[in-house]
N, C-alpha and C positions, 0 to 999 in steps of 0.2 A: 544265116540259115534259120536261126529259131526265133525272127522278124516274119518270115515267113511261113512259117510253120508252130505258129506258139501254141499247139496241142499239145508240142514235145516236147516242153517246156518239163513239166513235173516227169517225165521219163528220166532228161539228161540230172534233172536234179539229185532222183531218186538214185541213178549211176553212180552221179560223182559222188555222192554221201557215202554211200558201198565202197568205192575205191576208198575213199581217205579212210573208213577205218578197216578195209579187208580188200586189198587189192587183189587176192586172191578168191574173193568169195565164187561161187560154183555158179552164180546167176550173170556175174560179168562174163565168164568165159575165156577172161584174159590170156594171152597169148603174146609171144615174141612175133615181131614181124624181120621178114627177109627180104633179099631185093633192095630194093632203090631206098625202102624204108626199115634197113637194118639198126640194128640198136635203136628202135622204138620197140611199145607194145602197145596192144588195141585189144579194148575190151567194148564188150557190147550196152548198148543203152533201151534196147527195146528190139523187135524183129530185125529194122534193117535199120538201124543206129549206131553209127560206133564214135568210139573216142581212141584217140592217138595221141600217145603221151609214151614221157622218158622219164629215167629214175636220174636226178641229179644229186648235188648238194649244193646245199643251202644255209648260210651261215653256219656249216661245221654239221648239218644233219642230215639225214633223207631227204628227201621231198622230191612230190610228183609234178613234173613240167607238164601244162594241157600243150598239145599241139594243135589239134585238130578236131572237129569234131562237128558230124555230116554223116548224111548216105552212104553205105558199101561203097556204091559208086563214085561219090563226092569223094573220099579222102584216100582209096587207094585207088 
């Protein structure tokens, strides 16, 4: 997707940087998703941007799994 679109390149960056140290921060918007895509959550990268990600562990610690990440439309 960001082959295609490498405007949104510095968006999704600016996202992920936000999640890794404030997964909660007020500009992501994060949220539990339901449906078909239960036990993820999706936070925002810009207007119509989202990322799709889970909370695992990782060698014995938190860590966030990317799933996805596209259009509203693209990923749900």
């Amino acid at each position: 997707m960001l082959r295609k679109k490498p405007n949104l390149v510095d968006d999704v960056y600016a996202a992920l940087t936000l999640l890794e140290n404030d997964v909660y921060h007020p500009s992501l918007r994060t949220h539990k998703l339901t449906g078909s895509l239960h036990g993820s959550w999706a936070c925002s990268a810009g207007y119509d941007l989202r990322i799709i990600f889970s909370f695992v562990k990782h060698e014995g610690r938190e860590a966030i799994l990317l799933e996805s990440i596209g259009t509203h439309d693209e990923v749900y």
